[in-house]
KOLKE-496822 format. One record per residue (C-alpha): x, y, z. Coordinates in steps of 0.25 Angstrom, whole numbers, padded with zeros to 4 digits, always signed. Each point is the difference from the previous one (the first is absolute). Layout:
BEGIN
XYZ ...
//
This chain:
BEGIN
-0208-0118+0034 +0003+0000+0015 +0014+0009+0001 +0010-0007+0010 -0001+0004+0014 +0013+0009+0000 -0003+0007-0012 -0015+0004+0007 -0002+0014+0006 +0001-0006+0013 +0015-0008-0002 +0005+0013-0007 -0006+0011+0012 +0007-0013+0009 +0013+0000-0007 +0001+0016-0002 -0001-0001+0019 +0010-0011-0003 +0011+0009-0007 -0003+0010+0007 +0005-0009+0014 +0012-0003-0008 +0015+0003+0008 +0013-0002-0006 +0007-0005+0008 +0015+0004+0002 +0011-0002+0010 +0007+0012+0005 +0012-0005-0005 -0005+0001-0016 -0004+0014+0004 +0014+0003+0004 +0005-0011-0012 -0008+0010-0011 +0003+0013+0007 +0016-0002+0000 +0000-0005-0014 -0008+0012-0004 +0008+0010+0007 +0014-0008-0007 -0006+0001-0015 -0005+0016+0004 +0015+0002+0006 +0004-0008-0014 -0008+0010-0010 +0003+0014+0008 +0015-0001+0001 +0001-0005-0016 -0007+0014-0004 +0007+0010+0010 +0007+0002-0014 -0013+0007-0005 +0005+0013+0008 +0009+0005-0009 -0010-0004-0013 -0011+0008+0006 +0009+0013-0002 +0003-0004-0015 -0014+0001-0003 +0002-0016-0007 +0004-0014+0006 +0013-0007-0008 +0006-0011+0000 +0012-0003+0008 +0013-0005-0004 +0002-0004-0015 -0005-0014-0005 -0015+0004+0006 -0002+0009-0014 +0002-0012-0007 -0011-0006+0004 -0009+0011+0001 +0002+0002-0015 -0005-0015-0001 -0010+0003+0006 -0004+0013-0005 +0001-0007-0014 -0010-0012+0005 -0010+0012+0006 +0000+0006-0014 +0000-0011-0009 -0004-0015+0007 +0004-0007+0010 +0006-0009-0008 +0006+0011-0009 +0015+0000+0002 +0002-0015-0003 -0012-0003-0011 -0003+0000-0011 +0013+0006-0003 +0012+0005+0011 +0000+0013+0004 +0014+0006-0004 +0002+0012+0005 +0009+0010-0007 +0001+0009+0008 +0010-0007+0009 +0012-0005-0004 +0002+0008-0013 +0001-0002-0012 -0005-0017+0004 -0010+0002+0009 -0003-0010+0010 -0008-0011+0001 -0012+0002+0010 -0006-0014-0003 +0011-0007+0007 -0005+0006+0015 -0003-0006+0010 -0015+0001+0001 -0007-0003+0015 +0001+0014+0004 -0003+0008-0012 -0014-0007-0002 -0001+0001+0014 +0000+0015+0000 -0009+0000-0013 -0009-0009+0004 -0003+0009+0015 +0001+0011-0009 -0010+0000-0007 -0009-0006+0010 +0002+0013+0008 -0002+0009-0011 -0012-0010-0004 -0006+0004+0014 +0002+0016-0003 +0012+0003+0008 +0009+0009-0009 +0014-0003+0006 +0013+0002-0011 +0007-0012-0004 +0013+0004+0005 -0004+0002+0013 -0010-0013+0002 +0012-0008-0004 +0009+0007+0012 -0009-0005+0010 -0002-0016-0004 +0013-0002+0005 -0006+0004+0015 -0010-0008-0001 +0007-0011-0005 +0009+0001+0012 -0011+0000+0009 -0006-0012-0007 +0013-0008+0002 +0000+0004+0015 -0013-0007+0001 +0003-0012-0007 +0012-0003+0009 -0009+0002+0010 -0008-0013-0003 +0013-0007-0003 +0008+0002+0013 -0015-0004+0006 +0002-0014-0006 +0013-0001+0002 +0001+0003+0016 -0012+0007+0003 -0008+0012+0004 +0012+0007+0004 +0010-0005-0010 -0009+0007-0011 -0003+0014+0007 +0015+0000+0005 +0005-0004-0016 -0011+0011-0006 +0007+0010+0008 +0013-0003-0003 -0004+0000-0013 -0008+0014+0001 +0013+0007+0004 +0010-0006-0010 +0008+0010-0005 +0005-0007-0012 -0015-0005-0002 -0005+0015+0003 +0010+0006-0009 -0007-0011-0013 -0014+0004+0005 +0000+0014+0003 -0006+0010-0008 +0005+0002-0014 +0007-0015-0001 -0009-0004-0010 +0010-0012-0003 +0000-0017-0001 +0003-0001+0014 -0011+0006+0003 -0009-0013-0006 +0010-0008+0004 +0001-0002+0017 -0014+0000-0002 -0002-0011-0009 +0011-0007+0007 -0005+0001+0015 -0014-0005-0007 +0006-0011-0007 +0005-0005+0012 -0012+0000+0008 -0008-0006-0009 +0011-0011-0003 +0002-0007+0012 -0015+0001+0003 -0002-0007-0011 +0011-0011+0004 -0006-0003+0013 -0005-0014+0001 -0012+0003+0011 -0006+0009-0011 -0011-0006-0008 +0003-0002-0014 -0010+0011-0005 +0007+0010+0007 +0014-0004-0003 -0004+0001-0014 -0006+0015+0002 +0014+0004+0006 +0008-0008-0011 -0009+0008-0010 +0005+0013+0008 +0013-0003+0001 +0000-0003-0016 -0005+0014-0002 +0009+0006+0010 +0012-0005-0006 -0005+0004-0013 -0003+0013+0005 +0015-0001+0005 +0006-0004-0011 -0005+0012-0010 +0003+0009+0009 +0014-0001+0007 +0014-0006-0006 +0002-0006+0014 -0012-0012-0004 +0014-0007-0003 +0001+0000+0017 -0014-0004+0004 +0001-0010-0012 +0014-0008+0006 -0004+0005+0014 -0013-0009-0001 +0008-0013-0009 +0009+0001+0011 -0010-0001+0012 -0007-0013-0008 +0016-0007-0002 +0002+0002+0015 -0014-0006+0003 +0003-0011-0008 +0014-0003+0004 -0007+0002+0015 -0010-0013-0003 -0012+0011-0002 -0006-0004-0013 -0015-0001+0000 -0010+0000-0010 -0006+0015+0002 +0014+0003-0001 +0001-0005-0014 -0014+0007-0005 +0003+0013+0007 +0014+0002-0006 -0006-0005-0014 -0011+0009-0001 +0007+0012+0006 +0011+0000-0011 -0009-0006-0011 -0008+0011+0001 +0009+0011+0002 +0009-0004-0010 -0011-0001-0009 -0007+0013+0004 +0012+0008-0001 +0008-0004-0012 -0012+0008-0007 +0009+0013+0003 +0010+0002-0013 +0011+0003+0011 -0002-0014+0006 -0005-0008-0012 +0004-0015-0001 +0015+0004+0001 -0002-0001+0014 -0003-0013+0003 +0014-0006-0006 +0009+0012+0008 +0010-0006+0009 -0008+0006+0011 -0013-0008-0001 +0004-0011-0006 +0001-0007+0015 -0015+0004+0001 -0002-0012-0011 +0013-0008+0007 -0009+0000+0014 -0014-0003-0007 +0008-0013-0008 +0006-0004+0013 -0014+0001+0006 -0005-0009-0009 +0011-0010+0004 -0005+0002+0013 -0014-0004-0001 +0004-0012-0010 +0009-0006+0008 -0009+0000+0012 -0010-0007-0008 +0012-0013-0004 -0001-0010+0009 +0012-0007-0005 +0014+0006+0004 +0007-0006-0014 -0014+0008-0007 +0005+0013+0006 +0014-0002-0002 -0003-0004-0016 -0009+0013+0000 +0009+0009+0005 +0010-0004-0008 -0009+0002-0015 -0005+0013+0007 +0014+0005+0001 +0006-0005-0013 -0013+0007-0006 +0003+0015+0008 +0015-0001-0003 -0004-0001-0015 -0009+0006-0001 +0007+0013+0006 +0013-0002-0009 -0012+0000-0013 -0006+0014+0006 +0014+0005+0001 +0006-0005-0012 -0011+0005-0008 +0000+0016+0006 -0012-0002+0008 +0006+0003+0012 +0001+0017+0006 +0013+0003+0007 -0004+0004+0015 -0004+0015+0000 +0014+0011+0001 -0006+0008+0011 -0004-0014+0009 +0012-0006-0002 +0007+0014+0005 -0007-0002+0013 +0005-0013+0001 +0013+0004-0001 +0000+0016+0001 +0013+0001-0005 -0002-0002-0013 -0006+0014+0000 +0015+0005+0002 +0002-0003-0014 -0012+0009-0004 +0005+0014+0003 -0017+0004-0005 -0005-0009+0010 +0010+0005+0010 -0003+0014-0002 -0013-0003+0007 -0001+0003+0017 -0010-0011+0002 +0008-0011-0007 +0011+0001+0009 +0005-0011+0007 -0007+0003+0015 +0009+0000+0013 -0005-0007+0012 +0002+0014+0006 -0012+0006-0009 -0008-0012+0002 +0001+0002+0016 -0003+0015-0002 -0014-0005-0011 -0003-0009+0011 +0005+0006+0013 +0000-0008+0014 -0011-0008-0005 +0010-0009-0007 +0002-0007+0013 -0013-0005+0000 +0000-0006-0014 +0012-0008+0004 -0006-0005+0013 -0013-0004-0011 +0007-0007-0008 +0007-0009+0013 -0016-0002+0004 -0006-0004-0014 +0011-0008-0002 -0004-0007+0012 -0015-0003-0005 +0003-0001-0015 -0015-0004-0002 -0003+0004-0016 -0003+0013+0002 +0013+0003+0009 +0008-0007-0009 -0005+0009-0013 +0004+0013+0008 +0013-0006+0005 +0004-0001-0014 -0006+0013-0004 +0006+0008+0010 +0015-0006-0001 -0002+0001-0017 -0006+0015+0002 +0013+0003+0010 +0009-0004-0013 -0005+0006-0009 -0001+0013+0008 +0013-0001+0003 +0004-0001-0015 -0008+0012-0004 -0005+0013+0008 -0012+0001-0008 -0005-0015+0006 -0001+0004+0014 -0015+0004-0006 +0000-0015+0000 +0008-0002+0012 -0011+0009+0008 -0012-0010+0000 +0007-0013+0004 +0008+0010+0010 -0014+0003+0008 -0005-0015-0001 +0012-0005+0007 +0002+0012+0009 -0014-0002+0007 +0002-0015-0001 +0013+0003+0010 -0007+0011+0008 -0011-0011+0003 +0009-0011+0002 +0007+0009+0010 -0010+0006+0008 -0009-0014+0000 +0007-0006+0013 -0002+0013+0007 -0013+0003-0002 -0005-0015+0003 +0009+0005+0013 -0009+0012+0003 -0014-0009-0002 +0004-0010+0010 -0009+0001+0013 +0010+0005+0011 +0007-0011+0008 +0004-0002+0013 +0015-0002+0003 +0006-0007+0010 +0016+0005+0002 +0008-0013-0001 +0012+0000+0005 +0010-0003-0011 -0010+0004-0011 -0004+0012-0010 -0011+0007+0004 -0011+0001-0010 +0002+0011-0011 -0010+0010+0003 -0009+0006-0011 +0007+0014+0002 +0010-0006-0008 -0008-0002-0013 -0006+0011+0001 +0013+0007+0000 +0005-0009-0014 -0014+0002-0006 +0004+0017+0002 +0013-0001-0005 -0003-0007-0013 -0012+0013-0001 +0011+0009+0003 +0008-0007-0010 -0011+0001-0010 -0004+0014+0002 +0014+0004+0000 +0001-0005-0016 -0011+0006-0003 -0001+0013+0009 +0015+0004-0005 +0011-0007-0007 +0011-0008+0009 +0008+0001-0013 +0002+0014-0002 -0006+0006+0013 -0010+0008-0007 -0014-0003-0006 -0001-0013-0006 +0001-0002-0014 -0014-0003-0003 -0005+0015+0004 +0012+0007-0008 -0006-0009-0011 -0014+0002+0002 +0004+0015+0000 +0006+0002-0013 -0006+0006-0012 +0000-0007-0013 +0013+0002-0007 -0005+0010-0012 -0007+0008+0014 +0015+0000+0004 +0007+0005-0011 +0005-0015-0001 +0009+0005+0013 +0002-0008+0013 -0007+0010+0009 -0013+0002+0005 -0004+0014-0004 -0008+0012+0007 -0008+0000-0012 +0000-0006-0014 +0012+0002-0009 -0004+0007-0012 +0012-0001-0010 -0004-0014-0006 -0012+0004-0001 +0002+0012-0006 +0012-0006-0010 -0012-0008-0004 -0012+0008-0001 +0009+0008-0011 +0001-0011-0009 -0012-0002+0002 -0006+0013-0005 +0008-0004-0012 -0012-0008-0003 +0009-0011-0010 +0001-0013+0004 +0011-0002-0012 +0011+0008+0007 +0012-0007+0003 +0005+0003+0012 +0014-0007+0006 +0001-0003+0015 +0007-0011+0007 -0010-0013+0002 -0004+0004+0014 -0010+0012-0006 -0005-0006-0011 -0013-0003+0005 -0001+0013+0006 +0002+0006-0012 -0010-0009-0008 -0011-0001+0009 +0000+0013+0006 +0007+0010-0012 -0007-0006-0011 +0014-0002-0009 +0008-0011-0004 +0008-0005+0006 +0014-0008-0002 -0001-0010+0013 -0005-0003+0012 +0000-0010+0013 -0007-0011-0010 +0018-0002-0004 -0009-0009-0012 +0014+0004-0008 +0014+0000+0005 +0005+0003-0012 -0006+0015+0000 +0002+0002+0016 +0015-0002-0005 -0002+0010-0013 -0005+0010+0011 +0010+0000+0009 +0009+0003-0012 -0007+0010-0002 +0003+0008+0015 +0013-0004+0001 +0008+0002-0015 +0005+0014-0003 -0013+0009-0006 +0007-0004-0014 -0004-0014+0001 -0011+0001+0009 -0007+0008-0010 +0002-0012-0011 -0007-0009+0008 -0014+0011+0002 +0001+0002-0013 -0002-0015-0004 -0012+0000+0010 -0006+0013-0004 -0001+0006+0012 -0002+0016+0003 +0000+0002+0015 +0010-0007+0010 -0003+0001+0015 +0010-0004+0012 -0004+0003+0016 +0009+0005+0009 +0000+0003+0014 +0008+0011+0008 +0002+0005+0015 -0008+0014+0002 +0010+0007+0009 +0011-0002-0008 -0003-0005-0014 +0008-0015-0001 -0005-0012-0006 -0006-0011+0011 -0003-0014-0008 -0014-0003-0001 -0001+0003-0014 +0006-0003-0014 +0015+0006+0009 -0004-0013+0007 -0003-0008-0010 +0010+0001-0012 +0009-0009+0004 -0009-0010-0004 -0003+0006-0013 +0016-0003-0001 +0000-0013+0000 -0011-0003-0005 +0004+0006-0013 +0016-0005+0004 -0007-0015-0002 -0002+0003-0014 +0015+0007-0004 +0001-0008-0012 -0013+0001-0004 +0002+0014-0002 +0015+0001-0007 -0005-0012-0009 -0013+0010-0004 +0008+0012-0001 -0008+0008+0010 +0013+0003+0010 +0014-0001-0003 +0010-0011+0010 +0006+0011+0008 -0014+0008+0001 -0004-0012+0005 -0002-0007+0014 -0002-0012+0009 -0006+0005+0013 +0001+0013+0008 +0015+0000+0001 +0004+0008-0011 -0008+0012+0005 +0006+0003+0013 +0001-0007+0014 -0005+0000+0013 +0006+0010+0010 +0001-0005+0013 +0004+0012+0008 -0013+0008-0006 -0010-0013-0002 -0002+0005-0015 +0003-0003-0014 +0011+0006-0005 -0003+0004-0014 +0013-0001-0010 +0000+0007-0013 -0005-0009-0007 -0015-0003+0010 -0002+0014-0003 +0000+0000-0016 -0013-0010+0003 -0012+0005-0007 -0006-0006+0015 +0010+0010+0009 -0002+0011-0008 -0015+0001-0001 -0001-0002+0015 +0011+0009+0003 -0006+0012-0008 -0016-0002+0006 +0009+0001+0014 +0006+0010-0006 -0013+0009-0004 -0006-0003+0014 +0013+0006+0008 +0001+0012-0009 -0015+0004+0002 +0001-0005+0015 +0011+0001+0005 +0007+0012-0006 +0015+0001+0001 +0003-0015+0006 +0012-0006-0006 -0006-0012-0009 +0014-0009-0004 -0009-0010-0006 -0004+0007-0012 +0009-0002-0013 -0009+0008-0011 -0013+0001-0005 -0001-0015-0011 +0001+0004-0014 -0014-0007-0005 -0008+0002+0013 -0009+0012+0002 -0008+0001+0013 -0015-0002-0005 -0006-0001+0014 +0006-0002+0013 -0007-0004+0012 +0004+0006+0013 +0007+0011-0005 -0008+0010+0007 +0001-0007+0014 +0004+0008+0011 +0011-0005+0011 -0009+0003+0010 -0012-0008-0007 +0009-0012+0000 +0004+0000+0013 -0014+0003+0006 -0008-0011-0010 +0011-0009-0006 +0010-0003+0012 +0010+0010-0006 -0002-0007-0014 +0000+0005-0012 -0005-0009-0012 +0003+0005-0014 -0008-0006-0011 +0008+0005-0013 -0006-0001-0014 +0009+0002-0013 -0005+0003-0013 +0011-0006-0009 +0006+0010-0011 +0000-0009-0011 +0002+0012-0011 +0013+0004+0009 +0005-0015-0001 -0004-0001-0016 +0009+0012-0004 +0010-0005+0010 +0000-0014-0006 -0010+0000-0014 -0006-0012-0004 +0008-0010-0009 
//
């Protein structure tokens, strides 16, 4: 058998001098294109790990903030025991949280969890010993990094070249975005602007009608599995979900209904619908909540669409519609009637209309649910918010498909922004698409200025002489300066702009939980907790306020009473009860929890021994009311008497405006809250501060006795050259239950 002539020895030696005579050809301006993009991702990654500085000198990386140790004990429980562990065959309660109930883990969002699992194990696969904790710390980075490539490709196909580098950048040094992707943020968000930028992309590609079908069905397939991905991961899929059935109604009302339309958006949600309601979390309740019930409103109206365009006869189409909408109405009034359909979801409709949230003094008590001011918008955003105005002005000028979706994803991300700090994470990526949109538009007539072959002028008599290219070099350095200026330093504050304070700052548990960013690590926390720790049992019960509970779970090994899951408002309120009563009914609500230790944070001045705000002397307020919401639950349960009890913070002293303080009455310092702080404030003076007059301290409480308090032993001058002057007191109480029992036998 004769081989082929390209398969002899000849046509291979031929095709080896072939390959070898091969070139690649690329343009300098790909090489500059790839070298830019490279050096923004590398910019991206560094300044999203300048927080490891402090975690190298604790010997361990953590988690930052408090909702990431929520997931990491998912996903410490799926590296243990499956992937699949926490959600089948059985839920995963766990008890350790939230005692005596427990909570149940199964109803978690999953995308990120099974993320980190699955990379996990993949990299321990291949050898590397890494811990868990500290692997889960870092996805976040890369995440970020991810999402600044992806918005890269986007702002490519929306405006070009530049669009997309300009976008990436943007993108690269939100702080807001930086502050969700930094090391240690092991939390939704940071799945979620990924997702969400992918989902985009790979959305209206899949719309475009020059795209052979095969490929719009690639991207629709993507897009189905980005929106899954979205949707198990983030609470905000409510947002991408009406952001995207808004973006088809307006197409529609616009006379821009075409076919590819109608498949994309039917497989896109078909499949991610289908895909995601495996979660328990999601399940099939979701498809009948208020909130993506239009998803099924657009594909019906869809239908009609493409029906109607096939009747020829205009009495056919009017007959049609008619029956079709007989049929929806009754067929909704059945669903409803019948209970099938889910109310639209609390938190969604709060953003909606934020105040709502006034009613809910637990929601409230969180920063980043505030209502956001247009001044701390200006001050996320800086001068660059110009430019998004002037892009919205030019995409509403070209509204092709694509600048029509970010028009509406910019002007419905600026809302909802508006309506709650914590968005501008959601804010950031719409922000840096139509800020580069507006730096191009701008700077496009002077740079078509400056490529214009000179010209020779004749002076006219009564004319304008012909506007030199001085002049747009001039505008095309202003609008740099202007640029470098937001990013170089802030206009806003006149000092480094708030993307390097972020990027600068340690995780919280590094900082003691304290505003600052520290000389070195603050040990207190980690010292409160490394001696519950030693304990070595998980079953004790240990009593904080919600903010600590996962703190004290994760990294103490004991149980806990609450933490920032607020799965149960209920025992938030019985808590608060518990800090602000007298230690006589404080001690009746422990003793029905079990609990053995309590723990309160407090944090005083160095030089001179007063309170400062950034710990629970910050935060009982809200602990009064938001046990003051449930007064008459208590008096009808017997676990306070009416004039024991209280509404809000009123009735325990009042702001004094000459001194900016609270002024404690007699009865704010009978709390069980006041005096535990007081007397850990109290014991840090005495050893620290010898002979200083302390008028807060009222006595030591009667069933409290000091088991380990944190910071104790810190010097002024310690504070002051590592901790800004601050001194942060982690005080642990062992409760005296005998004391209380011959006080108050048992019935």
């Amino acid at each position: 058998m004769k081989l082929p002539k390209s398969l002899s020895k000849e046509g291979i030696i031929n095709g080896l001098k072939n390959l070898g005579k091969l070139r690649i050809k690329t343009s300098h301006s790909s090489i500059l294109t790839f070298s830019a993009v490279l050096l923004i991702l590398f910019i991206a990654f560094i300044i999203r790990i300048l927080p490891l500085r402090w975690e190298i000198q604790t010997n361990a990386i953590h988690l930052s903030e408090f909702d990431p140790y929520y997931q990491y004990s998912l996903t410490n429980y799926m590296v243990k025991n499956g992937i699949l562990s926490p959600y089948w065959p059985n839920q995963w309660v766990d008890t350790q949280r939230w005692y005596p109930g427990g909570i149940n883990m199964g109803d978690s969002l999953s995308s990120l969890p099974i993320t980190a699992a699955i990379f996990y194990d993949i990299v321990t696969a291949l050898g590397i010993n890494i811990d868990l904790m500290a692997f889960c710390a870092f996805i976040p980075v890369i995440m970020g990094t991810l999402a600044v490539l992806v918005i890269y490709f986007l702002g490519k196909d929306i405006g070009g070249k530049t669009v997309g580098m300009l976008a990436a950048l943007f993108l690269a040094l939100s702080a807001s975005l930086i502050q969700r992707t930094s090391l240690g943020f092991f939390d939704t968000e940071t799945v979620g602007v990924f997702s969400l930028l992918l989902f985009s992309f790979l959305f209206l590609r899949a719309i475009e009608e020059e795209r052979p079908i095969g490929s719009s069905l690639k991207y629709s397939f993507g897009s189905a599995a980005a929106l899954a991905y979205f949707i198990m991961g983030w609470g905000a899929a409510y947002y991408l979900i009406g952001l995207v059935v808004l973006f088809v109604f307006v197409l529609l009302l616009l006379k821009r209904y075409t076919r590819r339309l109608f498949m994309v958006y039917s497989l896109t949600f078909g499949l991610s619908l289908l895909l995601s309601i495996v979660n328990p979390v999601i399940s099939t309740r979701y498809l009948t909540s208020f909130a993506v019930l239009p998803v099924a409103g657009m594909f019906v109206l869809l239908c009609l669409n493409e029906i109607t365009r096939n009747l020829t006869s205009a009495r056919g189409k009017v007959m049609f519609v008619a029956v079709f909408l007989i049929a929806l109405v009754g067929s909704f009034t059945a669903f409803w009637s019948l209970g099938y359909m889910q109310s639209i979801a609390g938190k969604f409709l709060s953003v909606l209309d934020p105040f709502l949230r006034e009613a809910n003094p637990l929601v409230e008590s969180v920063a980043e649910h505030r209502i956001s001011s247009w001044g701390s918008i200006y001050y996320a955003l800086g001068i660059g918010i110009l430019f998004f105005a002037v892009g919205l002005f030019f995409i509403a000028r070209n509204l092709t498909n694509k600048n029509l979706f970010l028009l509406i994803f910019g002007l419905t991300t600026l809302y909802f922004a508006s309506s709650m700090v914590r968005l501008l994470v959601i804010l950031d990526p719409a922000f840096s698409l139509l800020a580069s949109v507006g730096i191009v538009g701008v700077l496009k007539p002077f740079m078509t200025l400056l490529r214009e072959p000179p010209k020779i002028t004749v002076k006219k008599k009564l004319g304008l002489e012909h506007v030199g290219k001085e002049f747009s070099g001039i505008a095309i350095f202003l609008i740099f300066i202007i640029l470098v200026t937001n990013l170089a330093i802030s206009p806003q504050t006149g000092g480094p702009p708030k993307v390097y304070r972020q990027a600068f700052a340690p995780v919280t548990i590094t900082a003691g939980s304290l505003p600052i960013a520290p000389n070195r690590p603050v040990r207190e926390w980690f010292d409160a907790l490394k001696y519950l720790n030693d304990m070595q049992d998980s079953h004790t019960v240990v009593s904080a306020w919600w903010d600590y509970g996962y703190w004290l779970t994760i990294l103490g090994n004991v149980t806990s009473l609450a933490d920032n899951a607020t799965i149960n408002g209920t025992q938030i309120e019985n808590i608060g009860l518990t800090f602000m009563a007298n230690e006589t009914y404080s001690m009746k609500m422990l003793a029905a929890y079990n609990v053995k230790y309590i723990l309160v944070f407090t944090t005083i001045r160095a030089d001179n021994g007063e309170w400062i705000g950034y710990g629970d002397e910050g935060k009982w307020m809200w602990m009064a009311k938001i046990s003051g919401s449930a007064q008459q639950r208590f008096i009808d349960t017997g676990m306070i008497d009416p004039e024991s009890s209280w509404v809000n913070e009123t009735k325990f002293g009042q702001f004094d405006n000459q001194t900016n303080k609270w002024a404690w009455n007699d009865f704010g310092k009978n709390t069980t809250i006041y005096k535990l702080m007081s007397y850990g404030k109290h014991q840090w003076i005495e050893a620290q501060l010898s002979g200083t007059n302390d008028a807060d301290f009222v006595g030591a409480p009667t069933y409290f006795k000091e088991a380990f308090f944190a910071g104790k032993t810190l010097t002024p001058d310690d504070a002051s050259s590592s901790y800004g002057g601050l001194v942060p007191l982690v005080c642990l109480y062992e409760i005296d239950w005998q004391k209380y029992y011959t006080d108050y036998p048992p019935p």
